[in-house]
N, C-alpha and C positions, 0 to 999 in steps of 0.2 A: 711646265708640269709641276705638281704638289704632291709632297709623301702626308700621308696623314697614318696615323700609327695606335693601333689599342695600349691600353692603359697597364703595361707590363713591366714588373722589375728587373730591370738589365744591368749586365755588366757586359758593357761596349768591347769589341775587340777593336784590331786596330783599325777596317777601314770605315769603322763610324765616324772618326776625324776626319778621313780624306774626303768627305763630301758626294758617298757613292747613295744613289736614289733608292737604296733600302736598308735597313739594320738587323746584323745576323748578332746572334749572343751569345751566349756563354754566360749561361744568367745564376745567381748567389741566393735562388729560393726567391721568396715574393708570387706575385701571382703566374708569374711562366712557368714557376715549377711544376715538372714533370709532363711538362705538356707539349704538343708539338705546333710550332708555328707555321702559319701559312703567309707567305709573299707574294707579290707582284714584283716579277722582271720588267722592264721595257724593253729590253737585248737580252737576246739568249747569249751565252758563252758559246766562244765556236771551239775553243781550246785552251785549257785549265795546265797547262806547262806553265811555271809559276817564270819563267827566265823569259819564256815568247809572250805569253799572255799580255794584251793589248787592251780588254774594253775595258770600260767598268765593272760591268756585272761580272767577270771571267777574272777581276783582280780582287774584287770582293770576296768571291769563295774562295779562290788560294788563299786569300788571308786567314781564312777560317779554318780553310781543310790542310792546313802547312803551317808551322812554327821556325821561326829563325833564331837567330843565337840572342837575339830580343823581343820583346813580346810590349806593348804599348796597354798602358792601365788606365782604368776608367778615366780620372783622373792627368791624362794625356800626357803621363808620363811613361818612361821605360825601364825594364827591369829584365834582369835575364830570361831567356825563355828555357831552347833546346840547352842553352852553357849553362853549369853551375856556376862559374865562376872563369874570372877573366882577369891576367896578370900584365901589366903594364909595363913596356921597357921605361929605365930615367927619359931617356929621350925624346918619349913618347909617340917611338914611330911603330914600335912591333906589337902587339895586342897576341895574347895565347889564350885560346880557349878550351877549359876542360869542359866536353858535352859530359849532360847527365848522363848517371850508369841507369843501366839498363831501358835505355828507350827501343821502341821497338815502331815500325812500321805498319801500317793496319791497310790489309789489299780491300775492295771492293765486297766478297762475297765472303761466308761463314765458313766455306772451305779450305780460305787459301791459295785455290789451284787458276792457274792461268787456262785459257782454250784447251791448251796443248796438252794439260797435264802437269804444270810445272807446278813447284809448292813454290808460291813466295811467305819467305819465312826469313826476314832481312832486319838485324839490328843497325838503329843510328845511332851514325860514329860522325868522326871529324871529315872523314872522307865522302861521306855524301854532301859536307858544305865545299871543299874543295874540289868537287865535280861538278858544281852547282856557278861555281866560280868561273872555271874554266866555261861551260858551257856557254857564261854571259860572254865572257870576253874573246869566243872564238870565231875569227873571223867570218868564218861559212855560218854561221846563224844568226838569222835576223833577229835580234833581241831588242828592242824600240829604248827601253832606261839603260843600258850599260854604261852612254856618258855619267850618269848621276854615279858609277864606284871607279872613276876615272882617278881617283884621291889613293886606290893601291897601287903598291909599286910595278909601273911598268905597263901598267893592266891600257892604256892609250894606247902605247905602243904595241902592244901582243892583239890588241883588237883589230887597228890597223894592218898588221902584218907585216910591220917593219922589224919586232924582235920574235922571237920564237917563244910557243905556249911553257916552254920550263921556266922562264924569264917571270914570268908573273910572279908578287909577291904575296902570294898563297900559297903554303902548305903542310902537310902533316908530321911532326916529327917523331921521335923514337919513341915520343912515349902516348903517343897518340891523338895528341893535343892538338888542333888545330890553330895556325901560327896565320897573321895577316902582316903583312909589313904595308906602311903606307907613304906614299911620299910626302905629305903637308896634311894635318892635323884640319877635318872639316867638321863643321858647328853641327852636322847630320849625318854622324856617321852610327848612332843610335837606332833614329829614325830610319835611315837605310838599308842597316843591318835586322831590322824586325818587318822590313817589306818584300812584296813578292818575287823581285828579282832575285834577290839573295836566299828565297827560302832552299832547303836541300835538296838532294835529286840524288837518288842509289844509282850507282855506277853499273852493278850486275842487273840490277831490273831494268834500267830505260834499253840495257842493251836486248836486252826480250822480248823487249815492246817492238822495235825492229821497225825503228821512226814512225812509230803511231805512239807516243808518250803525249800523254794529258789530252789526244781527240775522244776517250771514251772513257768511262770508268774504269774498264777492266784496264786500262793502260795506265792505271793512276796507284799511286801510292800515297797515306795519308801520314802526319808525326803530328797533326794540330787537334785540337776539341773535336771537331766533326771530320768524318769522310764521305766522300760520294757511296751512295747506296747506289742511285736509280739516276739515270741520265739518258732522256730522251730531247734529239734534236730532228723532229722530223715535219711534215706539211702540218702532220694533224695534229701535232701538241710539241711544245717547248717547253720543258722542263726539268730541273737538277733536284734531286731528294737526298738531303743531308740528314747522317744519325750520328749521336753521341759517339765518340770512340771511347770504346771499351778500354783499351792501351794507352791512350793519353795518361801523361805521370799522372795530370792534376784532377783527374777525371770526377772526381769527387766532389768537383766544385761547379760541373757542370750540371744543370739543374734543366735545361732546355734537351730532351732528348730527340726533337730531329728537326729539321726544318724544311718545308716541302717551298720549293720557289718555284714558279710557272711567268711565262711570258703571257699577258693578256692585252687585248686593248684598254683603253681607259674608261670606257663604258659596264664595260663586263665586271673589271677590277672593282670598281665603285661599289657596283650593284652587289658582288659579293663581301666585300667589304662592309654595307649597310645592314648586311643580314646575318654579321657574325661571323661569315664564311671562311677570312681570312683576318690577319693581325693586320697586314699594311696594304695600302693602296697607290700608287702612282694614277693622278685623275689630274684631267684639264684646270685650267680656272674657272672658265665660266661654274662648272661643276663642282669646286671648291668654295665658289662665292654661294652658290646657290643650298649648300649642303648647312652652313655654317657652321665648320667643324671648330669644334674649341680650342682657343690658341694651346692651352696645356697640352693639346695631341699633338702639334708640328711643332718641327725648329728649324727657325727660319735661316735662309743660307741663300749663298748667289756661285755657284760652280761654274755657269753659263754663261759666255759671252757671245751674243750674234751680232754679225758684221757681214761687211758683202767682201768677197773675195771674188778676185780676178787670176783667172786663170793666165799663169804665165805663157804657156804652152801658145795661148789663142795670139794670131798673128799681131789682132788690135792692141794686147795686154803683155807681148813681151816688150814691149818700148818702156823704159823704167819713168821716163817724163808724162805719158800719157796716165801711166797708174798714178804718179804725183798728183797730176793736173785734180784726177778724179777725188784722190784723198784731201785736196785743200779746200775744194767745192763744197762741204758738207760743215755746214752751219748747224752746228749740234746742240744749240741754247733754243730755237725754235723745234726742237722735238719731244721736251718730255712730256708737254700737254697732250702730244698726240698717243701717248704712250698707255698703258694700263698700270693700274698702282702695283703691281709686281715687277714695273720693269723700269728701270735706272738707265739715265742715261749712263753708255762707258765713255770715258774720257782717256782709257787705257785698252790694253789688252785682257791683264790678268784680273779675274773677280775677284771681288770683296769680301769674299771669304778666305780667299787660300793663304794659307799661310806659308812660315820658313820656320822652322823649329818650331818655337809656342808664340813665334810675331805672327803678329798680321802685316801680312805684304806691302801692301797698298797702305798701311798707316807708316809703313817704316819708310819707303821710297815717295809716297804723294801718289798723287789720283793721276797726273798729268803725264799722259805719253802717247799724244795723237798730235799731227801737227796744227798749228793756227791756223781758224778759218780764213783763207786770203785767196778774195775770188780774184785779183787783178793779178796774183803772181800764178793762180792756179790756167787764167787765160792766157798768161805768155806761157807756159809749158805745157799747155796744149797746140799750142799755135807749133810750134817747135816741133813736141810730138807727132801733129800729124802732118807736116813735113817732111819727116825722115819715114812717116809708116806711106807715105804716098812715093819715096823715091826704093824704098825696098820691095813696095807689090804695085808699083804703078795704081797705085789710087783705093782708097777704100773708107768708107762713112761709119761712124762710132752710130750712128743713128740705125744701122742693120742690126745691132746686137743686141739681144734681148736679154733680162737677168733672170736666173730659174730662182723659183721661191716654192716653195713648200705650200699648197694652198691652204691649207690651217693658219699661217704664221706669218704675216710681213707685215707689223705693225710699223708705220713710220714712212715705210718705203718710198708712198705715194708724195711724200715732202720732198724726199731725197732727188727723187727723180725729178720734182718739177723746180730746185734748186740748179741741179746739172743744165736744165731746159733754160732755165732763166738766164743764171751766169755764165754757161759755156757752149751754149747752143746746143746741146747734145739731149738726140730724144730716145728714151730705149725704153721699150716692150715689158711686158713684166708676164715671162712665160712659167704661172701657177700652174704645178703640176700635182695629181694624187701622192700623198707620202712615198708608197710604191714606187712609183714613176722616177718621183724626186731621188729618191735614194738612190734606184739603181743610178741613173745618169751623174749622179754626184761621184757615185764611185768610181764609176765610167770615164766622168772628165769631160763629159757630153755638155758642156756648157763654155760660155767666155766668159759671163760672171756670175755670181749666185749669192744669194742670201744664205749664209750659214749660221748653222750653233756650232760652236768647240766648247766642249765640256771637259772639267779636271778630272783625270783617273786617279789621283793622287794629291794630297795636301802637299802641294810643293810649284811652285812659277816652273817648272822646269815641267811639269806635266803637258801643263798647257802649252807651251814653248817651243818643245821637241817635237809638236805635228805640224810646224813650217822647216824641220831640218829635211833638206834633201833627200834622204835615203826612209823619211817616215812614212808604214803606210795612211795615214793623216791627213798629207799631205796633197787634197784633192785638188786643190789649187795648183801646185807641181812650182811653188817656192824655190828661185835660186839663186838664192843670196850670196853672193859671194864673202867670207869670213864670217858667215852667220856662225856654220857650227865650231867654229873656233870661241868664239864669245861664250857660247855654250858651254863648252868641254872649262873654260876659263871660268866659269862662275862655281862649278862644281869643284876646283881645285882651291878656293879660297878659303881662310881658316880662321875667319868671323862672318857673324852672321851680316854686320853692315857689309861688308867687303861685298861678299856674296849676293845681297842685295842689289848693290848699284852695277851689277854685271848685269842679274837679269832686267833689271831697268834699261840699262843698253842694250840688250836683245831685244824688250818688245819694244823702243825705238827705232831700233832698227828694222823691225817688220812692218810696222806702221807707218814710218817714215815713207817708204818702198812703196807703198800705195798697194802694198799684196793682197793686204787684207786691212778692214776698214771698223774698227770694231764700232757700235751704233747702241746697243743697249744690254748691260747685265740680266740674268733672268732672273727672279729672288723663288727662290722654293721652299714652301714652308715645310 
């Protein structure tokens, strides 16, 4: 897919860095002034709780519609946001922050009033990020990044449910300030703290919402530039309507007063995209070559990596030697010719774009984290392999399993598979299915192996990383690596950026190794 973009003065929030396939702003006068944007979704948001919140599209708008105790500048720097200011122990483990005075929360509608009647009429304090905290690290809520503030004290342990939720080193003192205590000093604890896990969350209103918080607007509360006006999630239309908030401190700086984002196909999207209709578009390639939009409207990026994954679950594919066997078979120097000038060969996991602080990943750790093509080692550990899966189910052929593909999308594949044919005798099907189709079953798990995309929610290797941790829901494959998410939890505690680096370099070694997942080509999106 291809963002292509009108010719508008922006000032980026934060998750224009993180690679998400559209740009919401906060723009400083120029030609968006005073006017209101139109977008293309690809994914609707199922749920805008900035702590659960899982896609892209759904972390994009918290970013927008929520502010943290830091806020990221055009410029890919960080600067206070909701904090005025923030006092440093010598020791450098305790951070205090005074939130600015008089901030205030903005509900949904120009009244105020919940369903029921209720005024929300809620000042932010210290204690809506100290709710915010807790909610990440409590064990009964599935929160997908809470490894990545595993660097507070305790916060590992209170998640797991080995110490108790008062043990956390979070909290508010006498004078209202909110206090973090940390146990090891991490190179993104900036970046972290201006992202959507950590944004605030009011303790009296979510309990109002009465576990419906972030599935609707009226469930929603806003402290950022924009709030949800209008959110429909239904057959006949998918779409979020953003307006300027009035109560934003900085509001004055906002110059973009709403933004209407719709889910469309990539046909439709174009078409109103050519006509003026909208600012941004998400469109195919073929449709991007054919358009010849000028480089000056894209920036070019790679979030995407598709690979085949093997479902662990499937009888064939929990054998760890047969997933080997498959990952060493694949001669990856015979694939780029077969590829489209958008698409890179991966020699890794994580793309080429993402970065760790302001590095790029891939330039700091190297391109290499897939094992050597070695078809004579990969045929004794298939031989092996199917050995032990013939004495566990009394007999069964790799040649019955078919791999689901997207029928838009399997560039390369037809190599892949007549490489497996060649060097491991193994012939499998390639069951192309409608998007539809494809997706439900993926999510389903209805497959033994599949062509996937994993794309980054977040400028960070631990984006992409955390959807082979066991308990992700990501994780279609159904990944069970033993000491995976320990490696994980371990890179997030480190207190440089190299450190931190050559951890997740061992993570996606370690998935790759595993034959789990096989990655095959970056996608580049202009």
């Amino acid at each position: 897919m291809n963002l292509i973009f009108k010719r508008i003065s922006l000032r980026f929030l934060s998750f224009c860095v993180i690679f998400c396939a559209l740009f919401l702003t906060c723009g400083c006068g120029g030609g968006g002034a005073g006017k209101v944007l139109g977008f293309s979704l690809a994914t609707a948001p199922e749920n805008l709780d900035p702590q659960t919140a899982s896609n892209s599209s759904a972390i994009t708008i918290v970013n927008n519609i929520f502010e943290g105790l830091y806020r990221r500048t055009r410029d890919n720097k960080f600067e206070l946001g909701a904090a005025k200011n923030v006092d440093i122990s010598p020791d450098g483990k305790t951070y205090t922050y005074t939130i600015k005075d008089d901030l205030s929360w903005k509900y949904y509608n120009s009244e105020s009033k919940m369903e029921d009647g209720t005024v929300v009429d809620f000042k932010v304090t210290a204690d809506d990020f100290l709710f915010a905290f807790q909610r990440l690290m409590d064990p009964d809520v599935q929160t997908p990044y809470s490894s990545n503030y595993y660097f507070i004290k305790n916060a590992k342990s209170v998640k797991e449910g080995r110490k108790p939720p008062s043990s956390l080193g979070v909290r508010v003192n006498q004078e209202g300030q909110l206090v973090i205590e940390i146990e090891r000093k991490t190179p993104l604890m900036e970046e972290l703290l201006s992202s959507a896990p950590a944004m605030p969350c009011n303790r009296e209103f979510f309990r109002l919402t009465r576990g419906r918080y972030g599935i609707k607007g009226a469930m929603l509360l806003s402290n950022g530039p924009y709030y949800v006006h209008m959110w429909q999630n239904t057959d006949d239309a998918r779409k979020v309507r953003l307006k300027s908030n009035e109560k934003y401190y900085d509001r004055d700086k906002i110059s973009i007063l709403g933004i209407n984002l719709t889910v469309r196909g990539k046909t439709e999207a174009f078409e109103l995209y050519r006509k003026n209709d909208i600012d941004t578009a998400i469109i195919g390639y073929d449709q991007f070559k054919s358009a010849k939009i000028p480089q000056n409207l894209t920036k070019p990026f790679q979030n995407s990596v598709v690979g085949i994954g093997l479902n662990q679950s499937s009888k064939y594919f929990e054998n760890e030697k047969i997933r080997k066997a498959l990952a060493m078979a694949i001669d990856r120097e015979q694939l780029q010719t077969l590829l489209r000038e958008d698409q890179l060969i991966a020699w890794a996991l994580v793309p080429n774009s993402v970065t760790i602080g302001s590095e790029n990943y891939r330039e700091a750790v190297g391109d290499l984290a897939v094992p050597a093509y070695n078809p004579e080692k990969a045929k004794d550990l298939l031989k092996q392999g199917i050995s032990e899966l013939k004495s566990a189910y009394g007999g069964a052929s790799l040649n019955s399993v078919s791999i689901l593909v997207d029928e838009e999308k399997y560039s390369a594949l037809d190599q892949i598979l007549q490489t497996w044919q060649k060097q491991l005798g193994i012939f499998m099907q390639i069951d192309a299915q409608p998007k539809e189709n494809y997706l439900k079953k993926l999510k389903n798990g209805e497959f033994d192996c599949v062509l996937m995309t994993i794309s980054s929610d977040s400028d960070t290797p631990s984006s992409i990383l955390n959807k082979f941790s066991k308990e992700s829901s990501f994780n279609h494959i159904n990944a069970n690596l033993s000491g995976y998410q320990e490696i994980l939890n371990s890179a997030s505690l480190q207190e440089d950026f190299e450190s931190m680096s050559n951890k997740y370099l061992e993570a996606e070694k370690f998935v790759c190794y595993s034959g789990n997942f096989m990655p095959i080509y970056y996608q580049t999106e202009p």
